[in-house]
mmCIF file of the C-alpha atoms, coordinates in Angstrom:
data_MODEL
# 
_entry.id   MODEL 
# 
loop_
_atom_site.group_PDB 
_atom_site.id 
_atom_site.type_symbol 
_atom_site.label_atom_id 
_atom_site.label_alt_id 
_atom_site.label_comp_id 
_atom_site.label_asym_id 
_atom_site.label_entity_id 
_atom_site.label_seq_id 
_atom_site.pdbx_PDB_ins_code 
_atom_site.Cartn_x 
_atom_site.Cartn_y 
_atom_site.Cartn_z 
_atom_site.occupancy 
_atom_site.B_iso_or_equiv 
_atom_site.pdbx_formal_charge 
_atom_site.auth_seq_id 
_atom_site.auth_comp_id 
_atom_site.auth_asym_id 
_atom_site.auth_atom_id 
_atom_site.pdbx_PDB_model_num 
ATOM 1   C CA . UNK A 1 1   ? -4.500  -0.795  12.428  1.00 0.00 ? 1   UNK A CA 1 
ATOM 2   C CA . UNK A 1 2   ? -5.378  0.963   8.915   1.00 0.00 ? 2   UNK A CA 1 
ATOM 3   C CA . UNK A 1 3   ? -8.835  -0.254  8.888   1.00 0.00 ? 3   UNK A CA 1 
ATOM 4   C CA . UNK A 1 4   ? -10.599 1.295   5.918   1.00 0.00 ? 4   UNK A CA 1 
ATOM 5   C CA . UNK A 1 5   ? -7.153  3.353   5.059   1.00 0.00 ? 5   UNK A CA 1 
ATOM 6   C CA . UNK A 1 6   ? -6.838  1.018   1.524   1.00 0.00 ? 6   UNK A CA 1 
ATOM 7   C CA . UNK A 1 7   ? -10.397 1.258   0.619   1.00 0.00 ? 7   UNK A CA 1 
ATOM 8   C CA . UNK A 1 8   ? -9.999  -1.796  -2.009  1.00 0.00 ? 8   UNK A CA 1 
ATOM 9   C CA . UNK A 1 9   ? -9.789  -3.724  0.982   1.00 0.00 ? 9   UNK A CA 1 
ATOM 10  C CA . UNK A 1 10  ? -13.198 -3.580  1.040   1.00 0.00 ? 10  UNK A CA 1 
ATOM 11  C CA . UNK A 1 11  ? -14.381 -4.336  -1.709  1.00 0.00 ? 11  UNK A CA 1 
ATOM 12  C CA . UNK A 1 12  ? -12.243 -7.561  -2.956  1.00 0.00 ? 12  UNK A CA 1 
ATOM 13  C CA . UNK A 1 13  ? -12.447 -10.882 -1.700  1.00 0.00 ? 13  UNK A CA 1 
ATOM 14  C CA . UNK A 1 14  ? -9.372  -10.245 0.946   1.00 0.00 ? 14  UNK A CA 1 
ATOM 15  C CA . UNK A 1 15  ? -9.585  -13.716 2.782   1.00 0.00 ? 15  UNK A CA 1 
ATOM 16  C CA . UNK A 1 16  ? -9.650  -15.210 -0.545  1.00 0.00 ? 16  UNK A CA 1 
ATOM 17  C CA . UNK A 1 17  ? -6.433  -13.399 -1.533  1.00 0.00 ? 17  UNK A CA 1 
ATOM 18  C CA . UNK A 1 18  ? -4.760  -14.007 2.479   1.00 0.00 ? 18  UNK A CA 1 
ATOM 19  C CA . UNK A 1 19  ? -5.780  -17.790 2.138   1.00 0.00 ? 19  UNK A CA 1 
ATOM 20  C CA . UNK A 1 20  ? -4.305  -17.827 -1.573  1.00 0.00 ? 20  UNK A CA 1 
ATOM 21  C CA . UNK A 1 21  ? -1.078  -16.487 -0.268  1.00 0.00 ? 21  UNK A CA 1 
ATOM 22  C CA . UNK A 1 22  ? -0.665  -17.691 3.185   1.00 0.00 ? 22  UNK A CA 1 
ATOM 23  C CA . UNK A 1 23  ? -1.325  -21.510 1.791   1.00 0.00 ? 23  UNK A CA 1 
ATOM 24  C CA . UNK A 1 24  ? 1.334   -20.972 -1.167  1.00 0.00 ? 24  UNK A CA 1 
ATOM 25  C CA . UNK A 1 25  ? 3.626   -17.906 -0.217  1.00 0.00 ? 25  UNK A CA 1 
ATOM 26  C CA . UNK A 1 26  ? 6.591   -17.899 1.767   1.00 0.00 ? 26  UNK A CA 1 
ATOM 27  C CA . UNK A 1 27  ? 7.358   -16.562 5.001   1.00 0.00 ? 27  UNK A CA 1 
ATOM 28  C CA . UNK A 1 28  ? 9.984   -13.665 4.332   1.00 0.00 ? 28  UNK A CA 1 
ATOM 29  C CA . UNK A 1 29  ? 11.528  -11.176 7.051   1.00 0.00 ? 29  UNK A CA 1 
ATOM 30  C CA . UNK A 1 30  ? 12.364  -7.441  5.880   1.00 0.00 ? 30  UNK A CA 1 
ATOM 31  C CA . UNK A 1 31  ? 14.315  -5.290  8.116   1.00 0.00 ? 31  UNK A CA 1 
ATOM 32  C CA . UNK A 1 32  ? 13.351  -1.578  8.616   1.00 0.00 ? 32  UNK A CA 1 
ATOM 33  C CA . UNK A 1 33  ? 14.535  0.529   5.085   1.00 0.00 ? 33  UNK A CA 1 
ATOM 34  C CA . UNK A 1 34  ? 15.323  -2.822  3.272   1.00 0.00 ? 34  UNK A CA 1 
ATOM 35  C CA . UNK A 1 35  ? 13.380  -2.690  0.040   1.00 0.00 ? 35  UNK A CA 1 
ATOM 36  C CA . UNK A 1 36  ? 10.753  -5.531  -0.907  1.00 0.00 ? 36  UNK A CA 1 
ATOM 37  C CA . UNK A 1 37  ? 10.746  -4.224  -4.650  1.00 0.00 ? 37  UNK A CA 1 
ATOM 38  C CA . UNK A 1 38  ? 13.284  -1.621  -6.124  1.00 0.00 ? 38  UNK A CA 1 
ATOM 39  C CA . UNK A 1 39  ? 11.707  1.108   -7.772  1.00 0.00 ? 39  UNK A CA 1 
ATOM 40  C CA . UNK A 1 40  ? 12.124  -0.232  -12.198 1.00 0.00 ? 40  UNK A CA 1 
ATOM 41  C CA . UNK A 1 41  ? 12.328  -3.784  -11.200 1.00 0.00 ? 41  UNK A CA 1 
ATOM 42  C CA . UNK A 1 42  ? 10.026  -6.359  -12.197 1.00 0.00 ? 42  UNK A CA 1 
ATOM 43  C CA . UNK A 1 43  ? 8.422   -7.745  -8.807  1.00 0.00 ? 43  UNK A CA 1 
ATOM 44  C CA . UNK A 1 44  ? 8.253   -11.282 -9.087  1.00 0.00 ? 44  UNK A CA 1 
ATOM 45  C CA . UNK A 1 45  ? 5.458   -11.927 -6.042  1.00 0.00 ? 45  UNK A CA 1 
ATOM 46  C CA . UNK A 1 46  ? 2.997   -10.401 -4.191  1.00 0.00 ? 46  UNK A CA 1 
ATOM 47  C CA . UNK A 1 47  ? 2.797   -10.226 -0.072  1.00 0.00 ? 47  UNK A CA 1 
ATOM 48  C CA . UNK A 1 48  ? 0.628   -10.569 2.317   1.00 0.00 ? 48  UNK A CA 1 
ATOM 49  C CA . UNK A 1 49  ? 2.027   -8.611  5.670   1.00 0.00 ? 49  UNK A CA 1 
ATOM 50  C CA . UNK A 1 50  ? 1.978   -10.552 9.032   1.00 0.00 ? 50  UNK A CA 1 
ATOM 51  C CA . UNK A 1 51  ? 3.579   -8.103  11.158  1.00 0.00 ? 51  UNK A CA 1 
ATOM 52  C CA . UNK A 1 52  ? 4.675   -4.911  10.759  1.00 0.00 ? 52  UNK A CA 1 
ATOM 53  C CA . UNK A 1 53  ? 4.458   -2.298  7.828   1.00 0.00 ? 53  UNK A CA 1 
ATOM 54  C CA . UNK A 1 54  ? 5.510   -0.673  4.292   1.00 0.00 ? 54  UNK A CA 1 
ATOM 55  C CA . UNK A 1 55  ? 5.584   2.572   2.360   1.00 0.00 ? 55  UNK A CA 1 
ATOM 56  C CA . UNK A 1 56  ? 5.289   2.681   -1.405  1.00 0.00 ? 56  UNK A CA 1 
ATOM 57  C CA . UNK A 1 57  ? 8.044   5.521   -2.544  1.00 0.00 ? 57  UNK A CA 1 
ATOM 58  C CA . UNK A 1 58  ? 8.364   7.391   -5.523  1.00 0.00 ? 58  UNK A CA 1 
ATOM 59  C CA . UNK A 1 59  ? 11.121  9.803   -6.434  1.00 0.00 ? 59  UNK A CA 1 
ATOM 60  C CA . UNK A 1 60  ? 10.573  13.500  -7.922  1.00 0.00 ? 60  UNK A CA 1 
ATOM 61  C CA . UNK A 1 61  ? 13.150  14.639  -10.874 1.00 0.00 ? 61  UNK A CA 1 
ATOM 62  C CA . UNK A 1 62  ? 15.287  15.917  -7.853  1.00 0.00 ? 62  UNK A CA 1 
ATOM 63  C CA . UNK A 1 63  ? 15.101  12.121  -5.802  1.00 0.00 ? 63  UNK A CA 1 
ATOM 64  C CA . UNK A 1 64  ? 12.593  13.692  -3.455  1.00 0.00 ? 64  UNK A CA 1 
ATOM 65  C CA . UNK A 1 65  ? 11.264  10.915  -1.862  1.00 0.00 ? 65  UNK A CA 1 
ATOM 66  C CA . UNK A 1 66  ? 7.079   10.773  -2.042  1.00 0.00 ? 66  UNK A CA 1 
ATOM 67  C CA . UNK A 1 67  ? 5.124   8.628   0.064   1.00 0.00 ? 67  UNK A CA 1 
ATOM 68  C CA . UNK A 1 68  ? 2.241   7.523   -2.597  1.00 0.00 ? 68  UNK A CA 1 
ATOM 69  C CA . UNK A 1 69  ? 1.001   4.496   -0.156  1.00 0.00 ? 69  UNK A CA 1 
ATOM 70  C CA . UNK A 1 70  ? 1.223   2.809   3.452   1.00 0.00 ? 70  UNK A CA 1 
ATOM 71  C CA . UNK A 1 71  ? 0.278   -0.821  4.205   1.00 0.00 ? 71  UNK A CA 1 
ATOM 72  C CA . UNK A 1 72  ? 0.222   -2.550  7.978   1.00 0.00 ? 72  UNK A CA 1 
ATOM 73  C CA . UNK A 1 73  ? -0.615  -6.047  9.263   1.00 0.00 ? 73  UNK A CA 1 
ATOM 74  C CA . UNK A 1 74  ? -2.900  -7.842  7.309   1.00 0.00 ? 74  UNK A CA 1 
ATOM 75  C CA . UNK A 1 75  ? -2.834  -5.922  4.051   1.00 0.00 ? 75  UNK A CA 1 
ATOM 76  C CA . UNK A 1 76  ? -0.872  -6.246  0.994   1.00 0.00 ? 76  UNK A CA 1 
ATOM 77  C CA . UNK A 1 77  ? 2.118   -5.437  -0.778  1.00 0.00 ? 77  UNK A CA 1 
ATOM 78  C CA . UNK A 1 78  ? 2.459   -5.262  -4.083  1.00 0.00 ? 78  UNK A CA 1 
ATOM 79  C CA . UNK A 1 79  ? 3.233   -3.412  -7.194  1.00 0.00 ? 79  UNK A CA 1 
ATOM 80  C CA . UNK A 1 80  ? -0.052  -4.310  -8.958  1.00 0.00 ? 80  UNK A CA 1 
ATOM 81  C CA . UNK A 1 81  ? -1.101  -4.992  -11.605 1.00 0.00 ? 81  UNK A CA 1 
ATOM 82  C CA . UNK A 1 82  ? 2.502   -4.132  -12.921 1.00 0.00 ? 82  UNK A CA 1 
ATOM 83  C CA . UNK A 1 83  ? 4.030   -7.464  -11.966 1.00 0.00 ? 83  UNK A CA 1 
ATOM 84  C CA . UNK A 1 84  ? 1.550   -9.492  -13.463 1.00 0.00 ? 84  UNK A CA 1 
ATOM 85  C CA . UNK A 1 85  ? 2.235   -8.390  -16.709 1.00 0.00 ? 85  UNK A CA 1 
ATOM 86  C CA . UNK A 1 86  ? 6.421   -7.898  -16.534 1.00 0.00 ? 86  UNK A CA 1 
ATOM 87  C CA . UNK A 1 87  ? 5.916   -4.114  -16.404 1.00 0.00 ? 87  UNK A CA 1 
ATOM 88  C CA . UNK A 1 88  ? 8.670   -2.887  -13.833 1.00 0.00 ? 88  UNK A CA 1 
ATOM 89  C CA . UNK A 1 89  ? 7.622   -1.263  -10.813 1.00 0.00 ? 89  UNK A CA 1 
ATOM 90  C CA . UNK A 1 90  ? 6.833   2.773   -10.433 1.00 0.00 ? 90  UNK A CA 1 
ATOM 91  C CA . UNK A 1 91  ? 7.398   2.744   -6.908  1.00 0.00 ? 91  UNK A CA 1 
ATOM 92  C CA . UNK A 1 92  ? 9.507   1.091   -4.306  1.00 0.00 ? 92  UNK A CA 1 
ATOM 93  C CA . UNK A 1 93  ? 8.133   -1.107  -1.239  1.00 0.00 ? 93  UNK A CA 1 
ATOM 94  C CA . UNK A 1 94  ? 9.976   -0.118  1.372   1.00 0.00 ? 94  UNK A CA 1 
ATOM 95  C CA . UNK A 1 95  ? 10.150  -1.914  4.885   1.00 0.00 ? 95  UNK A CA 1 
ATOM 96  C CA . UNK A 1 96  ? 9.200   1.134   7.016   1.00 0.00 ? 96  UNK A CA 1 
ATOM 97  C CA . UNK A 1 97  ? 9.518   -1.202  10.440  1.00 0.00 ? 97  UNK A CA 1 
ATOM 98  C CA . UNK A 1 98  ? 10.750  -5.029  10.849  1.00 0.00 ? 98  UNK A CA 1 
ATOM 99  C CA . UNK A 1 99  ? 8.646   -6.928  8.500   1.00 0.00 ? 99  UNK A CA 1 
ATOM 100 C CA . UNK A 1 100 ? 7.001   -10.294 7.819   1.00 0.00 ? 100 UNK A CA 1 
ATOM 101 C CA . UNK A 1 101 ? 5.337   -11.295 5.265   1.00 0.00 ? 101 UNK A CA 1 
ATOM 102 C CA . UNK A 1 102 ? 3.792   -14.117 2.899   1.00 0.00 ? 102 UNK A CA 1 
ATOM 103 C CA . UNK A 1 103 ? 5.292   -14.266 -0.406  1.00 0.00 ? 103 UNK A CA 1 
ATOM 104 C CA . UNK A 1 104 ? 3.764   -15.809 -3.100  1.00 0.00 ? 104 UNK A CA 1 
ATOM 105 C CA . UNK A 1 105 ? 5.407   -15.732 -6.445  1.00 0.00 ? 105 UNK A CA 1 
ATOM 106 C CA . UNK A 1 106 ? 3.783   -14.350 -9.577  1.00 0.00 ? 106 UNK A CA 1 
ATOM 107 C CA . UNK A 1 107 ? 4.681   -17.220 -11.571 1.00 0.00 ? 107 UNK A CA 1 
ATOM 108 C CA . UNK A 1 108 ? 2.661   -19.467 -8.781  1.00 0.00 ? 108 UNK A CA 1 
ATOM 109 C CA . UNK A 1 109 ? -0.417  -17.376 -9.230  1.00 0.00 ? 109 UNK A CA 1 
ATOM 110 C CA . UNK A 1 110 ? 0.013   -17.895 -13.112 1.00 0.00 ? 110 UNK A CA 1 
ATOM 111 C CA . UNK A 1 111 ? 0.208   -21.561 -12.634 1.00 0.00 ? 111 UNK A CA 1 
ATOM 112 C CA . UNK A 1 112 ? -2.503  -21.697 -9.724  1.00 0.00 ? 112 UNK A CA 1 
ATOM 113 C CA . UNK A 1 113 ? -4.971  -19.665 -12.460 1.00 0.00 ? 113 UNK A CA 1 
ATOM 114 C CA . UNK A 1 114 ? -4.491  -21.509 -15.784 1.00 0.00 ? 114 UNK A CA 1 
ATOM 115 C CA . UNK A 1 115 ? -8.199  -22.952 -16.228 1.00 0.00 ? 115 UNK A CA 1 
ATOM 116 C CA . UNK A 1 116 ? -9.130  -21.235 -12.873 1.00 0.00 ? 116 UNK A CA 1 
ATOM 117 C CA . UNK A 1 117 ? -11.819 -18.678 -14.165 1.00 0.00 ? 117 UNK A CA 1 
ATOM 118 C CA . UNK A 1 118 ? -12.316 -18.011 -10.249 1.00 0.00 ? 118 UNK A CA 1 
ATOM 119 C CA . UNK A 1 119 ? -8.835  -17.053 -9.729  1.00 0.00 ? 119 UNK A CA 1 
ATOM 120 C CA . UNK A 1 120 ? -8.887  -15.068 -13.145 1.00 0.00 ? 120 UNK A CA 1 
ATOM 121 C CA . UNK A 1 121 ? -12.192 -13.101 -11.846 1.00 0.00 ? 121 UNK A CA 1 
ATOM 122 C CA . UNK A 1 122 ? -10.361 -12.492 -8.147  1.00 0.00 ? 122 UNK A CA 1 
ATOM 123 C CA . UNK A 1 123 ? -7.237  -10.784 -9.996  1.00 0.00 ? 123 UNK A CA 1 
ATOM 124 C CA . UNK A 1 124 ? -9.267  -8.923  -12.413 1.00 0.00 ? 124 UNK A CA 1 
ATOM 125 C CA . UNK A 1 125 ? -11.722 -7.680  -9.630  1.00 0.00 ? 125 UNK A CA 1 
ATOM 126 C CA . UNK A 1 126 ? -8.677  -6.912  -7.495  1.00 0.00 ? 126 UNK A CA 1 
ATOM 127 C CA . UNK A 1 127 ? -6.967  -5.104  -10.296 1.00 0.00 ? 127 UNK A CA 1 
ATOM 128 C CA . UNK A 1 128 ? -10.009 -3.030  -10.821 1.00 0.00 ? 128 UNK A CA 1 
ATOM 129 C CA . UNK A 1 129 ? -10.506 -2.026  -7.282  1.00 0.00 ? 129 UNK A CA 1 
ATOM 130 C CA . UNK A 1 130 ? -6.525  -0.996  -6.800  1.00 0.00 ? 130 UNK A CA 1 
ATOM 131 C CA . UNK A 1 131 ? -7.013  1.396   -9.621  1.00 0.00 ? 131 UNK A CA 1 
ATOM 132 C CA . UNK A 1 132 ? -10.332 2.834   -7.803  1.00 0.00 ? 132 UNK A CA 1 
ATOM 133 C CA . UNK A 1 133 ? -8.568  3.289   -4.650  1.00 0.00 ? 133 UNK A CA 1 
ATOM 134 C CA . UNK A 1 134 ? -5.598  5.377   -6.207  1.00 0.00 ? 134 UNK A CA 1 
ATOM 135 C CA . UNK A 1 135 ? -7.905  7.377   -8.653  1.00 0.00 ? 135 UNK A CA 1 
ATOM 136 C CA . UNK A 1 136 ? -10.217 8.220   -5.450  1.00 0.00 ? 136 UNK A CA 1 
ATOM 137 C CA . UNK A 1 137 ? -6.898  9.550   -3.855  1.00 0.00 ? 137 UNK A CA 1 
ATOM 138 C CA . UNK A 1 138 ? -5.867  11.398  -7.000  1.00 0.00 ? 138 UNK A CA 1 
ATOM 139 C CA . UNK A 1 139 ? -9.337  13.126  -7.102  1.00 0.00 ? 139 UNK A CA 1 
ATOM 140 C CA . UNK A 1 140 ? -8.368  14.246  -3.510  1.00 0.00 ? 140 UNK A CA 1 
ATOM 141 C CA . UNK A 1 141 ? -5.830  15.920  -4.136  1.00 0.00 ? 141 UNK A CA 1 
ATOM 142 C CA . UNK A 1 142 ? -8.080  18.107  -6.532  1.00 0.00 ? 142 UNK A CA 1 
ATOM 143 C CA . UNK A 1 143 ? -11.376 18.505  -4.599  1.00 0.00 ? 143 UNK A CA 1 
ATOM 144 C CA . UNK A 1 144 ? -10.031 18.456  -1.097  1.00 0.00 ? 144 UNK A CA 1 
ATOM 145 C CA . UNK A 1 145 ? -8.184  20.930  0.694   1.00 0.00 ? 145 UNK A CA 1 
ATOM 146 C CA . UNK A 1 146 ? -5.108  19.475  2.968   1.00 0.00 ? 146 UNK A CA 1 
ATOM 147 C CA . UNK A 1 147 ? -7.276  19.761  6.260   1.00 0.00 ? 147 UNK A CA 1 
ATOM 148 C CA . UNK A 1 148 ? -10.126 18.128  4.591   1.00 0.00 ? 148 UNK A CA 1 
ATOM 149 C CA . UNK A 1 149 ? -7.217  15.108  3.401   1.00 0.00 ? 149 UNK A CA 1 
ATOM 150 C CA . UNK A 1 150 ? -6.174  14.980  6.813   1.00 0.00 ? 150 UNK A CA 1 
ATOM 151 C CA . UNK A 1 151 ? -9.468  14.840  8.591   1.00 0.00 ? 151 UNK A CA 1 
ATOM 152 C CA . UNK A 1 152 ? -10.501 12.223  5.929   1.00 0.00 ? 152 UNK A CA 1 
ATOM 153 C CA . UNK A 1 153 ? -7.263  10.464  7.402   1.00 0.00 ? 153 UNK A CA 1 
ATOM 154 C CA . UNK A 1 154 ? -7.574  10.494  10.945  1.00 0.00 ? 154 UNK A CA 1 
ATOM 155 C CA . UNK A 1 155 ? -11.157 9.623   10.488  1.00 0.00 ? 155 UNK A CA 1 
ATOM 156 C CA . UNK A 1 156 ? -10.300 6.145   8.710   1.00 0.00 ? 156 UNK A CA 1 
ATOM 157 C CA . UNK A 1 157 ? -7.223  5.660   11.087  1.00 0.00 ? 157 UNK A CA 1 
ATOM 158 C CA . UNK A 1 158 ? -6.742  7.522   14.051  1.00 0.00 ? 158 UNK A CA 1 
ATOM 159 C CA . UNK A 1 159 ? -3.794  5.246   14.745  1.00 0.00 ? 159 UNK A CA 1 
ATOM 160 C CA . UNK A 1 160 ? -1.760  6.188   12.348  1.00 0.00 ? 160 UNK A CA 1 
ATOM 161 C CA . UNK A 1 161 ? 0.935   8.263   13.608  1.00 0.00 ? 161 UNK A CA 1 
ATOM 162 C CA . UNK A 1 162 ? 1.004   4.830   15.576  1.00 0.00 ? 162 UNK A CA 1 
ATOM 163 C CA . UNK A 1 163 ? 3.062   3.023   12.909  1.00 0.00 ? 163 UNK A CA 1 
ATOM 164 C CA . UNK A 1 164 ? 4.393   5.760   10.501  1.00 0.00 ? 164 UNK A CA 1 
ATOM 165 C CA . UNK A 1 165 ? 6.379   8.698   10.569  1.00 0.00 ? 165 UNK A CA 1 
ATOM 166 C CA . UNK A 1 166 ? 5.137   12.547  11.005  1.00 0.00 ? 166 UNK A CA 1 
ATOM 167 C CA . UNK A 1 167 ? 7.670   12.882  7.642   1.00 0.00 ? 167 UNK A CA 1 
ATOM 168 C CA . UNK A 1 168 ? 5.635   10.047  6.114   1.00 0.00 ? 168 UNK A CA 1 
ATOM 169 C CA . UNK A 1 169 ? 2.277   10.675  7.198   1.00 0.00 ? 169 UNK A CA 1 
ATOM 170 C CA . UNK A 1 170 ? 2.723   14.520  5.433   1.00 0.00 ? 170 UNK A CA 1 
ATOM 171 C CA . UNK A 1 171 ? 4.153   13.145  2.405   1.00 0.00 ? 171 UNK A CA 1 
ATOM 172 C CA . UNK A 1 172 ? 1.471   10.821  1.688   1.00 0.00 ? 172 UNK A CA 1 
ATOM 173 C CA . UNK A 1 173 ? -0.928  13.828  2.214   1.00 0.00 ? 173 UNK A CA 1 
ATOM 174 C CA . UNK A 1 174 ? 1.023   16.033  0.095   1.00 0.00 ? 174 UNK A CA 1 
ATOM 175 C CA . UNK A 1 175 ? 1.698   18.565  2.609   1.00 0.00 ? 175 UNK A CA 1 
ATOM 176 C CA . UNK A 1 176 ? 5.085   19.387  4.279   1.00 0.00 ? 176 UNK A CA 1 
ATOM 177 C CA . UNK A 1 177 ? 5.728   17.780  7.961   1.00 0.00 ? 177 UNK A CA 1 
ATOM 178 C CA . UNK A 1 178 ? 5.432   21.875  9.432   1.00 0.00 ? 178 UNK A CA 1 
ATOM 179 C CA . UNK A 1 179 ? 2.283   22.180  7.615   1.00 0.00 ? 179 UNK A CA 1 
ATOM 180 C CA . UNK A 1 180 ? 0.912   18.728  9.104   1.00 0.00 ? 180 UNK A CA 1 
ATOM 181 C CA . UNK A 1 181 ? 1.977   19.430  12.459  1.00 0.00 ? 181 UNK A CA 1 
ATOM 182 C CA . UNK A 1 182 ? -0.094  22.669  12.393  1.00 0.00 ? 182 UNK A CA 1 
ATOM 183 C CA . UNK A 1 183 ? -3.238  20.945  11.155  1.00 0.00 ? 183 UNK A CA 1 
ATOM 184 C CA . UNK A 1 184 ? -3.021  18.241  14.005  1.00 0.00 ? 184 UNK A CA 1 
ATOM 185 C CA . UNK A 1 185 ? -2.298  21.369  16.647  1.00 0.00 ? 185 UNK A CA 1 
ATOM 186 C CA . UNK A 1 186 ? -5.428  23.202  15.385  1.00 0.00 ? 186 UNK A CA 1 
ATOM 187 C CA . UNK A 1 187 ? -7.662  20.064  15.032  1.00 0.00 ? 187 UNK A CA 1 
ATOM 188 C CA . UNK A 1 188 ? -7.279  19.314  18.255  1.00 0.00 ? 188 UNK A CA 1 
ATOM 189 C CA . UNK A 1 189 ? -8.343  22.389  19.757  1.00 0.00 ? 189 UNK A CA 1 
ATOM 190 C CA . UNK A 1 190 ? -11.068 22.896  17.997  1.00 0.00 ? 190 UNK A CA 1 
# 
């Protein structure tokens, strides 16, 4: 549904990653709001989603929440590279529909790459191409106005208001819901 939206989809090996976790994971059911991992808690796996989708939330001074990422079907959830090395999370993963999902533990993927120099390659590539994704959408906010964010958006995933939230959608963009609203009213008459 997001096709393109997480651009480090692209670039890592992602049906390495789906076998990895569909083959050793655990099939886990979220319901809509429940939290996957708790903003300041170590996560202890990463998923894989089967059905529905997440939100990655972080909280201003004032417990504003901010919508920093979105995930659907087949993408992932996790609070990378963080986990891997005990670091506790910066952001909740929040259900933001019925969920399922693959699980696969962190402490499975350190076992399953101990003399695996593939495996160590695959999370250091993947690591990599998170942090490219995120800076990319940091440099955004900088070099691109909110209509150019938006029609960068609806370009990648015309769908999206689909699976998330007008609230959502304009938090992850950085804009207020009022301000989003007007952008899609005026984009579609031009």
């Amino acid at each position: 549904m997001l096709k393109d939206f997480n651009t480090y989809l692209e670039t890592i090996d992602a049906d390495f990653w789906k076998d990895l976790i569909t083959n050793h994971g655990t099939l886990r059911k979220f319901r809509k709001g429940e939290e996957y991992i708790p903003i300041g808690t170590v996560a202890t796996s990463i998923g894989l989603i089967k059905s529905g989708s997440v939100k990655y939330v972080a909280y201003t001074s004032d417990f504003d929440e901010k919508i920093v990422g979105l995930e659907t079907i087949g993408g992932f959830a996790a609070s990378w590279p963080f986990c891997l090395h005990e670091i506790p999370s910066v952001v909740s993963i929040i259900a933001n529909s019925d969920v399922e999902m693959y699980c696969l533990s962190i402490y499975r993927i350190r076992e399953l790459a101990k003399g695996n120099p593939q495996l160590d390659q695959k999370i250091a590539h993947a690591t990599e191409q998170v942090f490219y994704t995120a800076y990319q959408r940091l440099i955004s906010f900088y070099t691109q106005t909110p209509k150019e964010r938006y029609e960068a958006l609806m370009e990648k995933s015309p769908k999206i208001f689909e699976v998330f939230d007008l609230k959502d959608v304009a938090s992850f963009l950085n804009i207020t819901p009022q301000h989003l609203s007007r952008l899609r009213r005026n984009v579609k008459k031009c």
